[in-house]
Structure formats: structure tokens, C-alpha cells
KEKE-879817 format. One record per residue (C-alpha): residue number from 0; z negated, y negated, x. Coordinates in nm, 4 decimals, padded with zeros to 6 digits. Each point is the difference from the previous one (the first is absolute). Example, Ala and Ser with C-alpha at 12.3 -4.5 7.8 and 13.67 -1.06 7.14 Angstrom:
<pts>
+-----+----------+----------+----------+
|   i |       pz |       py |       px |
+-----+----------+----------+----------+
|   0 | -00.7800 |  00.4500 |  01.2300 |
|   1 |  00.0660 | -00.3440 |  00.1370 |
+-----+----------+----------+----------+
</pts>
This chain:
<pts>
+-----+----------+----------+----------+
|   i |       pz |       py |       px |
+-----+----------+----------+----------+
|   0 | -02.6333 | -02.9450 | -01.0951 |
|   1 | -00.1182 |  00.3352 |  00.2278 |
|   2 | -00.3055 |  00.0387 |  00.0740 |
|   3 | -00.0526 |  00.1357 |  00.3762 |
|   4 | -00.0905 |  00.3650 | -00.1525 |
|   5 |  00.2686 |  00.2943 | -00.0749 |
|   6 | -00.1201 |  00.1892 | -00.2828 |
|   7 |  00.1499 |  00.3210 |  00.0277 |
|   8 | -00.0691 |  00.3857 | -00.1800 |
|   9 | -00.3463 |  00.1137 |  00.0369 |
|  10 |  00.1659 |  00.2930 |  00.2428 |
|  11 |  00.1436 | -00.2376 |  00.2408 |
|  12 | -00.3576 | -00.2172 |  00.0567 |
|  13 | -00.1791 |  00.3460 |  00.0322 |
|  14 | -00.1615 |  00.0406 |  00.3732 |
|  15 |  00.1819 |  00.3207 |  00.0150 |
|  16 |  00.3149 | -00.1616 | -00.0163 |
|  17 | -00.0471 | -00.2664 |  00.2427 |
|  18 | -00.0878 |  00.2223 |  00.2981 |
|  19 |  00.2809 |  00.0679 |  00.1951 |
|  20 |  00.1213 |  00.3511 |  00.0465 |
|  21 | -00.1228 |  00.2054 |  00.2915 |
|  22 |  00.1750 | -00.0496 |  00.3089 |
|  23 |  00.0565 |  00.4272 | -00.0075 |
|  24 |  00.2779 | -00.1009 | -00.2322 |
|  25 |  00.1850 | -00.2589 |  00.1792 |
|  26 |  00.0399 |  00.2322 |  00.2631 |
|  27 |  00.1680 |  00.2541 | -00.1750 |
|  28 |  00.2733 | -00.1822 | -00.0759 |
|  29 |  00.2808 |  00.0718 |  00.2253 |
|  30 |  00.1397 | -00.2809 |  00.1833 |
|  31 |  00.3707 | -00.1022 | -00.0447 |
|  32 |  00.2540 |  00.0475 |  00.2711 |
|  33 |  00.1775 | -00.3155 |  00.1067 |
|  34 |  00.3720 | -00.0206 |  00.0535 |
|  35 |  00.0940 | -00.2013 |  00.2909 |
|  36 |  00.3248 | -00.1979 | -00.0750 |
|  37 |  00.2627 |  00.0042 |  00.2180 |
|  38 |  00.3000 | -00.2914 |  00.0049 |
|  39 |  00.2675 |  00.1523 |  00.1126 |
|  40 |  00.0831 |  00.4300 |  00.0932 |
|  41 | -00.0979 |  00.0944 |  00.3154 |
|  42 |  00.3003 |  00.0692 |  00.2067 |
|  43 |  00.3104 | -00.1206 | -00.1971 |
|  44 |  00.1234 | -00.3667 |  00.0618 |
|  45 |  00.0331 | -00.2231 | -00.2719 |
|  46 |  00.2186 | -00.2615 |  00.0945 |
|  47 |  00.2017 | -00.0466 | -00.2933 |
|  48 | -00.3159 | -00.0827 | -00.2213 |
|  49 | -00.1199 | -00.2507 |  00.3052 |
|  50 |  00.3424 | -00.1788 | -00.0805 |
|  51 |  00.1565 |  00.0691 |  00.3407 |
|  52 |  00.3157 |  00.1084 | -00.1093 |
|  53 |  00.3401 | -00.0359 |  00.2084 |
|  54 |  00.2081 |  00.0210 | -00.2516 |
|  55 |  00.2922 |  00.0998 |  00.2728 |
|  56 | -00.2115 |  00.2965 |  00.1122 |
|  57 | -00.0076 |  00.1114 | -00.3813 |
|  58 |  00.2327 |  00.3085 | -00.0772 |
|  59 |  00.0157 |  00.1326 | -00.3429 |
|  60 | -00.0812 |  00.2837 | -00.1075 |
|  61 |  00.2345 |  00.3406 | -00.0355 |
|  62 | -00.0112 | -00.0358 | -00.3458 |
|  63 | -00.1894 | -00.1835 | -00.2853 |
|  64 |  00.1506 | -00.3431 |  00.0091 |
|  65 |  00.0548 | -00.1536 | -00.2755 |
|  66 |  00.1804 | -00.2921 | -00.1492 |
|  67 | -00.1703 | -00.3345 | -00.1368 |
|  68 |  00.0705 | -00.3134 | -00.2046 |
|  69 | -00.2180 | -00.3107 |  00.1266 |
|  70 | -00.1416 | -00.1494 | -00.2787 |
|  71 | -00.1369 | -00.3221 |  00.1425 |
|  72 |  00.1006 | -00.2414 |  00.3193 |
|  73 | -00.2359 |  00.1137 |  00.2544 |
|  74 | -00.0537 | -00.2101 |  00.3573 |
|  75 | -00.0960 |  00.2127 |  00.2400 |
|  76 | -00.3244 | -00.0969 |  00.1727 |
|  77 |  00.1148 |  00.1241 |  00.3361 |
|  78 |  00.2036 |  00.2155 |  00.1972 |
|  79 | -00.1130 |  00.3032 | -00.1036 |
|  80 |  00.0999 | -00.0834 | -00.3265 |
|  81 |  00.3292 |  00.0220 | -00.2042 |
|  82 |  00.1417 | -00.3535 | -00.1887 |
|  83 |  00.0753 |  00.0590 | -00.3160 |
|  84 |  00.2431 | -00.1184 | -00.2556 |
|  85 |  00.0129 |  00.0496 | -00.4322 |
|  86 |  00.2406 |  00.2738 | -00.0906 |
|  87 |  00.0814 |  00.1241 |  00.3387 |
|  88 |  00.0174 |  00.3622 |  00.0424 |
|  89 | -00.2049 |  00.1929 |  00.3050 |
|  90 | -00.0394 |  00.2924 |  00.1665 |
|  91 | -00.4076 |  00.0809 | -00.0221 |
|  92 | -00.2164 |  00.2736 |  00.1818 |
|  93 | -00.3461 |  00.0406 |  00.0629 |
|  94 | -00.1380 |  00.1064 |  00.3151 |
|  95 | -00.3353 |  00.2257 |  00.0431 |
|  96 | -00.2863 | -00.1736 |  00.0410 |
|  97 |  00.1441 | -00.3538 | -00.1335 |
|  98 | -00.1975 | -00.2243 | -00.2889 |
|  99 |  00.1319 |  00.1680 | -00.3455 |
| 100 |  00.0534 | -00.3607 | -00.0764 |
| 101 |  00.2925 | -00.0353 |  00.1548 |
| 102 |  00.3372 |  00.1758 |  00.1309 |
| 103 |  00.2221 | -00.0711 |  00.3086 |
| 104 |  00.3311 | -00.1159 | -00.1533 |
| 105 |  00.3422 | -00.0102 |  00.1389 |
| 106 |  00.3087 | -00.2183 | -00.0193 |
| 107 |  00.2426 |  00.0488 |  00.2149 |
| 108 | -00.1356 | -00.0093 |  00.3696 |
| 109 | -00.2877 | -00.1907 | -00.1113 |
| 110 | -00.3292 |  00.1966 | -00.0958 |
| 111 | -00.3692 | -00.1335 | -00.0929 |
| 112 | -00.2965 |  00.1069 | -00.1657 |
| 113 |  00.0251 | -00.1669 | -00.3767 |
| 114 | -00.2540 |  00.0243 | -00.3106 |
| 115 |  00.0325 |  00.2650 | -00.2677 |
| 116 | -00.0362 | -00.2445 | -00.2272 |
| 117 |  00.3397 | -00.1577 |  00.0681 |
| 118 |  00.1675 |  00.2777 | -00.0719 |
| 119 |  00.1497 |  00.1833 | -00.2908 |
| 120 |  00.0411 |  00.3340 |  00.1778 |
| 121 |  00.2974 |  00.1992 | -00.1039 |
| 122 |  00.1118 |  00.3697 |  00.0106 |
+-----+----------+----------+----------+
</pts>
């Protein structure tokens, strides 16, 4: 059983200890700046990560495409997206600004965003 008592160290149940410090030395503690967050960067759109994406409008990029083998069926959840198929090779790119998560893949004249995760990217 407890009893309703804390026995503690004989320093801790001193009067001394149990008055609180003098206000002086709250006060001379400096406060700490806040950070305000911000969502999204002032000034540059962001519609790729908002999932507009018209995959028509879409050019890739002067260089850094690359080639990847889909690892997994994948049904595209909408129009933005690309429908994928097991051991089909795309083209993939990513665009600035887009989810790192996923890539805007090619095959022939039909291009979509699709998940990294698909993907075994190649060379």
C-alpha cells in the first residue's frame, strides 16, 4: 500500500528548496524565436504535387531519361496517371517540383505519372 506522504532526501523537504526561484531569473532567459511554417514556396506553382497533371502537356526533359522495367501491374487511379503492365519497359522522367514518389512514364504516345515503386529503373 502508499501511504499519501512522499518521503524524499532531507534536501528536497528543506524550506529552501521549496521556494520558487526569483522571478529576476525567469526573465533572463531569452525567449525562443518561432518559425512560422509555410505549405507551399511563395511564388512557384506546384501543380504537379496537387496532382493536376496533363499528361499531353508533359514534355521531357533534354536529357536524363531513363529506361524502366515495371515490376508490378499497376491500375492507374486516373487520368493523370500511367496503366501499367509486369515486365513492360518505359521511358521515365521526373519533373521539378513533382512527389519523389513517383515518375512520369512513357510508352509510346501515352504518358502518366506512375509510382517509383513499380519500377526497376535501369541505366
Amino acid at each position: 500500500r502508499f501511504s499519501g506522504t512522499f518521503v524524499g532526501n532531507a534536501e528536497s523537504t528543506s524550506p529552501a528548496a521549496a521556494t520558487s526561484p526569483p522571478a529576476v531569473g525567469a526573465a533572463t532567459v531569452p525567449a525562443v524565436p518561432t518559425i512560422p511554417v509555410v505549405p507551399t514556396v511563395v511564388g512557384v506553382p506546384n501543380t504537379v504535387a496537387e496532382g493536376v497533371l496533363n499528361p499531353n502537356e508533359v514534355k521531357p526533359p533534354a536529357s536524363g531519361t531513363r529506361k524502366a522495367r515495371v515490376l508490378y501491374d499497376y491500375e492507374a487511379a486516373d487520368s493523370s496517371e500511367l496503366a501499367l503492365l509486369a515486365d513492360e519497359m518505359i521511358t521515365v522522367y521526373s519533373l521539378p517540383g513533382m512527389d519523389p514518389d513517383w515518375l512520369i512514364g512513357e510508352r509510346g504516345n501515352q504518358k502518366g505519372k506512375v509510382p517509383v515503386t513499380y519500377l526497376e529503373l535501369l541505366s
